[in-house]
KEFI-794195 format. One line per 4 residues: number of its first residue (from 0); for each residue x, y, z of N, C-alpha, C, O, CB. Coordinates in nm, 4 decimals, decimal comma, m for minus. Each point is the difference from the previous one (the first is absolute). Glycine has a CB too. Layout:
! KEFI-794195
NUM	X/Y/Z/X/Y/Z/X/Y/Z/X/Y/Z/X/Y/Z | ...;
This chain:
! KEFI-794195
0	12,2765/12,4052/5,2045/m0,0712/0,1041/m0,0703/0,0027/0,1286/0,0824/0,0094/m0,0045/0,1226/m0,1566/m0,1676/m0,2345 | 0,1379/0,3036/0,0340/0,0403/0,1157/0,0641/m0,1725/0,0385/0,0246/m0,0894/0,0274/m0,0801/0,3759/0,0492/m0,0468 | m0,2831/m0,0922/0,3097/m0,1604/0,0851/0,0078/m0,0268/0,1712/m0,0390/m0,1006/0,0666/0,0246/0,0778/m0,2445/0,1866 | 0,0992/0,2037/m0,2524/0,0314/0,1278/m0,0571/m0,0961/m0,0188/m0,1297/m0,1001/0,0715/0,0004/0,3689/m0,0256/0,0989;
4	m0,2528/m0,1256/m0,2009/m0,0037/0,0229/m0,1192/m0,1595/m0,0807/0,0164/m0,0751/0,0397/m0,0891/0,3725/m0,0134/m0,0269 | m0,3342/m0,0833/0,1677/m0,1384/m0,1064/0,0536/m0,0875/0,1229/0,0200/m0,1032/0,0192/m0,0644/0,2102/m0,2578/0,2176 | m0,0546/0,3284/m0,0509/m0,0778/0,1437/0,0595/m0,0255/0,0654/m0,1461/m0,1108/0,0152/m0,0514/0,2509/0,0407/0,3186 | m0,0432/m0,0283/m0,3110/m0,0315/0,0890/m0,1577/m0,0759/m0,0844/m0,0611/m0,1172/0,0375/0,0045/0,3257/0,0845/m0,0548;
8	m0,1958/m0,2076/0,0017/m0,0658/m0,0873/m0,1100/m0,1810/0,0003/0,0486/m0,1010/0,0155/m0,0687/0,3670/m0,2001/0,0234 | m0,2517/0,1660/0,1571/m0,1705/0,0166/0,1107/m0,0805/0,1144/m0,0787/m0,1220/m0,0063/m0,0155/0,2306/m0,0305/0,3055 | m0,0419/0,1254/m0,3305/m0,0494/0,0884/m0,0518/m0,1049/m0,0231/m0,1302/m0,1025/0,0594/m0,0336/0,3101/0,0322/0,1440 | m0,1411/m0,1948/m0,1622/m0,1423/0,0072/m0,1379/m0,0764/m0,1210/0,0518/m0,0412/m0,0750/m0,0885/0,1732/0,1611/m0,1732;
12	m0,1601/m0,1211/0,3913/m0,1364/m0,0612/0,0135/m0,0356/0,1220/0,0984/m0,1143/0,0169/m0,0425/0,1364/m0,3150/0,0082 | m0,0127/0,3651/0,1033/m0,0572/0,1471/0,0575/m0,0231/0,0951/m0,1509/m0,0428/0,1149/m0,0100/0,2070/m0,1198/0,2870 | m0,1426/m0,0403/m0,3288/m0,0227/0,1276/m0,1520/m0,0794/m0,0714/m0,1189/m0,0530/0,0498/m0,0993/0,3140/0,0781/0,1278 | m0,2549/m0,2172/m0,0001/m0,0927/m0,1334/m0,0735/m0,1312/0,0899/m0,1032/0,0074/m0,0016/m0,1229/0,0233/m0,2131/0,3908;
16	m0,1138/0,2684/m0,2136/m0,1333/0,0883/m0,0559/0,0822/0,0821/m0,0986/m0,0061/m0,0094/m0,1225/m0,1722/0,0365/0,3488 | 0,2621/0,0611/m0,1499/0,0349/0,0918/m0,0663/0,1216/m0,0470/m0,1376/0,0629/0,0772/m0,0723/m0,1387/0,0664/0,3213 | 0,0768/m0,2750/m0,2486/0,1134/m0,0389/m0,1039/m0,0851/m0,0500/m0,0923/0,0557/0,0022/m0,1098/0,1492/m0,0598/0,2453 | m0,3162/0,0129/m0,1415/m0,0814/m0,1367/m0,0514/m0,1896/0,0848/m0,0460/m0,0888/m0,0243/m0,0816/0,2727/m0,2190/0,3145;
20	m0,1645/0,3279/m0,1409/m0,1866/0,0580/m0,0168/m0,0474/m0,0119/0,0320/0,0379/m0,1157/0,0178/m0,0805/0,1275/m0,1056 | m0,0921/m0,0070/0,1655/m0,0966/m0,0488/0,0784/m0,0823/m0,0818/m0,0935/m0,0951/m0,0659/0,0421/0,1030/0,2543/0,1238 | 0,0172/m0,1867/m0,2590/m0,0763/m0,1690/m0,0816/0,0527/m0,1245/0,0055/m0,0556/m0,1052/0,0316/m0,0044/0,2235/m0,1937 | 0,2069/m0,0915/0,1184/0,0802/m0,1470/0,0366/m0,0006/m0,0146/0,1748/m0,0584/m0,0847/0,0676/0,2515/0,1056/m0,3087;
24	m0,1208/0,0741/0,2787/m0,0087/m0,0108/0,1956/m0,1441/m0,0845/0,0247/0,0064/m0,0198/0,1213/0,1160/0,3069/m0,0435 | m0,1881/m0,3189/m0,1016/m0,1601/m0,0088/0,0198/0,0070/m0,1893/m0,0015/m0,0383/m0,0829/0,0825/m0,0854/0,3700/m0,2458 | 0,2033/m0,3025/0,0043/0,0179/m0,1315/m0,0015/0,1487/m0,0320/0,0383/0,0155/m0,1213/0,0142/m0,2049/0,1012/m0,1846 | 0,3125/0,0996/0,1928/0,1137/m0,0864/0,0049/0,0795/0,0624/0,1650/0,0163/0,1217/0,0088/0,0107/m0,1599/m0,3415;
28	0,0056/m0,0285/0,4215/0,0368/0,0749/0,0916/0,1046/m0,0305/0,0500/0,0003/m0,1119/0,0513/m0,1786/0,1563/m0,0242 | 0,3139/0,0396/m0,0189/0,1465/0,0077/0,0118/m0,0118/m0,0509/0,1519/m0,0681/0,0677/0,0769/0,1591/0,1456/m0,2613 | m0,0162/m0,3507/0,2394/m0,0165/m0,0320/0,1419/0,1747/m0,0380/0,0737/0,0316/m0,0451/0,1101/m0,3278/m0,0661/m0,1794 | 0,3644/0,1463/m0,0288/0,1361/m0,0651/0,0739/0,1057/0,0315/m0,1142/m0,0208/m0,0182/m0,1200/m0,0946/m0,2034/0,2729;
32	0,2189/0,2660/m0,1034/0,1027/m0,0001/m0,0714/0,1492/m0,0373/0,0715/0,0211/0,0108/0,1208/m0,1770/0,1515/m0,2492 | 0,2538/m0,2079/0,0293/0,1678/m0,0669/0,0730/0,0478/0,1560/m0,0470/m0,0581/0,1085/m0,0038/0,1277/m0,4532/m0,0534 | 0,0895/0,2906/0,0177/0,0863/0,0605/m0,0338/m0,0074/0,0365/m0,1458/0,0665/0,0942/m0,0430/0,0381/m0,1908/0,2274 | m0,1966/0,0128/m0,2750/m0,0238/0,0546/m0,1616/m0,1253/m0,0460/m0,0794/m0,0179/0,0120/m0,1212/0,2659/m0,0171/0,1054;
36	m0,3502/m0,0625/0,1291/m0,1011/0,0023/m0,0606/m0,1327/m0,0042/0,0654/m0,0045/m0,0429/0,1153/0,1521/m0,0348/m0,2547 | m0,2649/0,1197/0,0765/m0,0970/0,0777/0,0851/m0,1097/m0,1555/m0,0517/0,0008/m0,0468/m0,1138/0,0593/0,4141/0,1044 | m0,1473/m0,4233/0,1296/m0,0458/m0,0581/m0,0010/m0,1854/0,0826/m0,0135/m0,0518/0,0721/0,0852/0,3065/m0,2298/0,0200 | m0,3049/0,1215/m0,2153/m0,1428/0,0445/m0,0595/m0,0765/m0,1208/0,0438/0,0498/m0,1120/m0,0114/0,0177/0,2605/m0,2104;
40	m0,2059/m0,1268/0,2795/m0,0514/m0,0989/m0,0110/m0,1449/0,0458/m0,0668/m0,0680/0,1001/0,0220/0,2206/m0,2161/0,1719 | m0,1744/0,0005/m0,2869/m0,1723/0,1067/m0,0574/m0,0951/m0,0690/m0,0308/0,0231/m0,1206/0,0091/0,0677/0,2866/m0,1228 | m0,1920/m0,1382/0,0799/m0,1828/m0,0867/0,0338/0,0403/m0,1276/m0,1058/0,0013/m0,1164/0,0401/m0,2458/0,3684/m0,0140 | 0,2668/m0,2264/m0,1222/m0,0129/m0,1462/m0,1150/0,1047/m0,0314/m0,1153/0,1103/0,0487/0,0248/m0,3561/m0,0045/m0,0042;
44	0,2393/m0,1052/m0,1260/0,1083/m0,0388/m0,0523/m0,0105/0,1020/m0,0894/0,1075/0,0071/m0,0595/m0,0812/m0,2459/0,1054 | m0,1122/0,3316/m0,0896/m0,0397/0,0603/m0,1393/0,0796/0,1462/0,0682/0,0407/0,0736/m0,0900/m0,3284/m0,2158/m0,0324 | 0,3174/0,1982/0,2742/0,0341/0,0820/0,0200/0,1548/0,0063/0,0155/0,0771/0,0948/m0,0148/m0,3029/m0,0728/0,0749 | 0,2492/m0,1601/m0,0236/0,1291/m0,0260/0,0128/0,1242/0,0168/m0,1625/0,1073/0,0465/m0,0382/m0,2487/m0,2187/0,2644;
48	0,0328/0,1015/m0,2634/0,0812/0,0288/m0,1725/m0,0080/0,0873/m0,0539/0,0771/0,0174/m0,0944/m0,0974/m0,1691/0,0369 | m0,1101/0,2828/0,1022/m0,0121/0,1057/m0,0784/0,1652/0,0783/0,0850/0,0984/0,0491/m0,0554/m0,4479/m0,0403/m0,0128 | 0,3222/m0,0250/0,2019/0,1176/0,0900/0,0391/0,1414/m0,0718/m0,0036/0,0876/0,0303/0,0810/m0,2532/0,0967/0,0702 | 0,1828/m0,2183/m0,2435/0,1296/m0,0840/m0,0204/0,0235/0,0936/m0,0852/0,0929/0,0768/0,0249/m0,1082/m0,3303/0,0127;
52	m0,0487/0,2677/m0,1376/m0,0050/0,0525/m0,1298/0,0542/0,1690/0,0277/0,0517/0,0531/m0,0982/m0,2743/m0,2435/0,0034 | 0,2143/0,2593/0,1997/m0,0052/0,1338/0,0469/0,1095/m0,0244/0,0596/0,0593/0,1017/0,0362/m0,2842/m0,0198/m0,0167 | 0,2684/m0,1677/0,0015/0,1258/m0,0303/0,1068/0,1104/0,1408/m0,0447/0,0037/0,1128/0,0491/m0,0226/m0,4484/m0,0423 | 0,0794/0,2913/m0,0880/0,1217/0,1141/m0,0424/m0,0325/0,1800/0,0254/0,0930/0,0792/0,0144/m0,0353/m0,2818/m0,2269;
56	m0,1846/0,2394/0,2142/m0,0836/0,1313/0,0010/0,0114/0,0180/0,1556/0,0711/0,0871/0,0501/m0,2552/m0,1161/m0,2717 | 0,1156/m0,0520/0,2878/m0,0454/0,0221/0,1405/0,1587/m0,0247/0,0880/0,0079/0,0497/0,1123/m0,3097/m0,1523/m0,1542 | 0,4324/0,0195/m0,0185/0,0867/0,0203/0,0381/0,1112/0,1203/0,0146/0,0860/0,0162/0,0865/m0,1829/m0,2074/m0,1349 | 0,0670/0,2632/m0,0575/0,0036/0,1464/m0,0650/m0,0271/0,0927/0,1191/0,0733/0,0770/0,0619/m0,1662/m0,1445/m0,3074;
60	m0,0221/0,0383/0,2557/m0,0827/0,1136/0,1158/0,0480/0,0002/0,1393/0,0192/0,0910/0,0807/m0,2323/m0,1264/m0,1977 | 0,2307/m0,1258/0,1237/0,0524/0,0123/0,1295/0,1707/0,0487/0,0229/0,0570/0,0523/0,0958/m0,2551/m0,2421/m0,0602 | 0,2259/0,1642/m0,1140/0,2175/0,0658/m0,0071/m0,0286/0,1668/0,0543/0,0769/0,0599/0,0752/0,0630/m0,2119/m0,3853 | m0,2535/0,2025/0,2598/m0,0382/0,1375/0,0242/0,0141/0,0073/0,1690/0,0263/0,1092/0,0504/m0,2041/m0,0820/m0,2841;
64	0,1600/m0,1443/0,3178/m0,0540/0,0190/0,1375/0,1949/m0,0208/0,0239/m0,0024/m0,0354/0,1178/m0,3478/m0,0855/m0,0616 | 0,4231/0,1213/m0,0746/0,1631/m0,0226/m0,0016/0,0105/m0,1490/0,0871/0,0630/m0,0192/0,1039/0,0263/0,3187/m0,0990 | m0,1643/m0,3881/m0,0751/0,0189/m0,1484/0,0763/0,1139/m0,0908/m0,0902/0,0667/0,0561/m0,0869/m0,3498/m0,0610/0,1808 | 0,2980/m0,1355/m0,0655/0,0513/m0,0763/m0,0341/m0,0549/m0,1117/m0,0591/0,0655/m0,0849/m0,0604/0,0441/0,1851/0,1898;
68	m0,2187/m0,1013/m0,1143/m0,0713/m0,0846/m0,0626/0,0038/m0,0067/m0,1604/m0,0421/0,0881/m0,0750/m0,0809/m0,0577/0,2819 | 0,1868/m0,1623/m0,2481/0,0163/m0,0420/m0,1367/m0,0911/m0,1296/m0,0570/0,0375/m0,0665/m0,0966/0,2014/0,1644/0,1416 | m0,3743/m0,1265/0,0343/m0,0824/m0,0908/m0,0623/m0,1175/m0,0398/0,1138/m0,0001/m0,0225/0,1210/0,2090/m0,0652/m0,2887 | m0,3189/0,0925/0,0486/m0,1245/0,0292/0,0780/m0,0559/m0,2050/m0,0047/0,0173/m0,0758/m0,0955/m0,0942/0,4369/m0,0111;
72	0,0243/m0,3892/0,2170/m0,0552/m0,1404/m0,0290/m0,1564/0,0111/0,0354/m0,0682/0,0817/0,0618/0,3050/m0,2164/m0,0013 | m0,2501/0,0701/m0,0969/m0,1895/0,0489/m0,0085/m0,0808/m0,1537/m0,0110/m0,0031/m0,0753/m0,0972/0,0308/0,3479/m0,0835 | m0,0889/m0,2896/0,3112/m0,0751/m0,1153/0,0565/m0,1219/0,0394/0,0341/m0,0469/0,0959/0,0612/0,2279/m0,1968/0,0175 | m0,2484/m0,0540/m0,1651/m0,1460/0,0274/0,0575/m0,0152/m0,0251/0,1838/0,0721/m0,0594/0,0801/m0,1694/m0,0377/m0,3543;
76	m0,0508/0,1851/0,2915/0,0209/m0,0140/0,1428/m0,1136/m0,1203/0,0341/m0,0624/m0,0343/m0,1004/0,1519/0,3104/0,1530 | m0,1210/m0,3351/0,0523/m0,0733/m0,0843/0,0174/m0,0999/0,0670/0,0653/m0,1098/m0,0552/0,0064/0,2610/m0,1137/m0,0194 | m0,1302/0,3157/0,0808/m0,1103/0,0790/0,0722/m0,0233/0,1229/m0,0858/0,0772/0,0917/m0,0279/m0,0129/m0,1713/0,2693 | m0,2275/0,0518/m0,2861/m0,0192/0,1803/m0,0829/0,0586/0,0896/0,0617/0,0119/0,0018/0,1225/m0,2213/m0,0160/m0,1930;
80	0,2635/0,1196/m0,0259/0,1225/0,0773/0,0474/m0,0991/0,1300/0,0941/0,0376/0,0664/0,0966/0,1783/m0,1284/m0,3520 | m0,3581/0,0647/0,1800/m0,0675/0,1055/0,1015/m0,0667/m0,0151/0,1248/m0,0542/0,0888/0,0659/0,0331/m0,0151/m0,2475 | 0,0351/m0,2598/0,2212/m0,0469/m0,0108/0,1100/0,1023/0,0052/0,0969/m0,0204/0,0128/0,1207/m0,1544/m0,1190/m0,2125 | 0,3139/0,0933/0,0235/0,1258/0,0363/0,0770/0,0404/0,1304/0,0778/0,0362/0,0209/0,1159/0,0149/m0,1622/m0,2791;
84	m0,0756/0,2359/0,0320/0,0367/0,1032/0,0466/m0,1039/0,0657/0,1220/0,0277/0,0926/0,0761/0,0977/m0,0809/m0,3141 | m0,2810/m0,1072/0,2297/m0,0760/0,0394/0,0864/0,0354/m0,0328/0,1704/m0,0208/0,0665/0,1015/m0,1325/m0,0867/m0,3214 | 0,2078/m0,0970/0,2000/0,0697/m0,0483/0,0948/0,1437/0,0892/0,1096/0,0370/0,0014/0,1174/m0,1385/m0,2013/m0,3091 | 0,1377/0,2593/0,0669/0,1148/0,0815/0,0211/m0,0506/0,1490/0,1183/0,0573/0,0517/0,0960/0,0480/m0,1497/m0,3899;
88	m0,2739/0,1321/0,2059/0,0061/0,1159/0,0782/m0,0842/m0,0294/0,1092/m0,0166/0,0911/0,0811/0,0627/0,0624/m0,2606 | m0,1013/m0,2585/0,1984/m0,0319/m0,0766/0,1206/0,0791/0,0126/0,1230/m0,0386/0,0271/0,1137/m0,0376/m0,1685/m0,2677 | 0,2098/0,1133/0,1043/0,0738/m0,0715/0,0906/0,0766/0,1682/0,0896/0,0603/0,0005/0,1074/m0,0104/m0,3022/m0,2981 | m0,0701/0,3826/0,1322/0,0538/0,1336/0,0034/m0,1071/0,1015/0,0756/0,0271/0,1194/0,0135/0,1117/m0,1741/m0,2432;
């Protein structure tokens, strides 16, 4: 795999808010991406399917960021996503 295209693609979980909104960002949070697909992970099953359903839209938005990413997968997380991110600015 080209770390070239890994570096670009990084880009729509650093742009995550700004692709998604600060309502979905809240429940769904962009944590990893390969060479063509961006790994979502989000609070429950009702958010996961709402943004299955958004899939093709929010893939849209992100082509805007000039990535490669051609498919979004979207997993529930086993840790609330806001005690995570609390964790995150903890750790910082």
């Amino acid at each position: 795999m080209d770390i070239n295209v890994k570096l670009k693609n990084w880009r729509a979980v650093e742009k995550w808010e700004d692709i998604v909104g600060h309502n979905i960002a809240h429940h769904a949070q962009a944590v990893s991406v390969d060479s063509e697909n961006l790994l979502v992970m989000v609070d429950n099953p009702v958010w996961q399917s709402q943004l299955f359903l958004m899939k093709s839209d929010i893939l849209k938005k992100i082509q805007k960021y000039d990535v490669r990413i051609k498919d979004i997968k979207f997993r529930i997380s086993d840790v609330p996503l806001r005690r995570r991110s609390n964790e995150k600015k903890k750790q910082t």
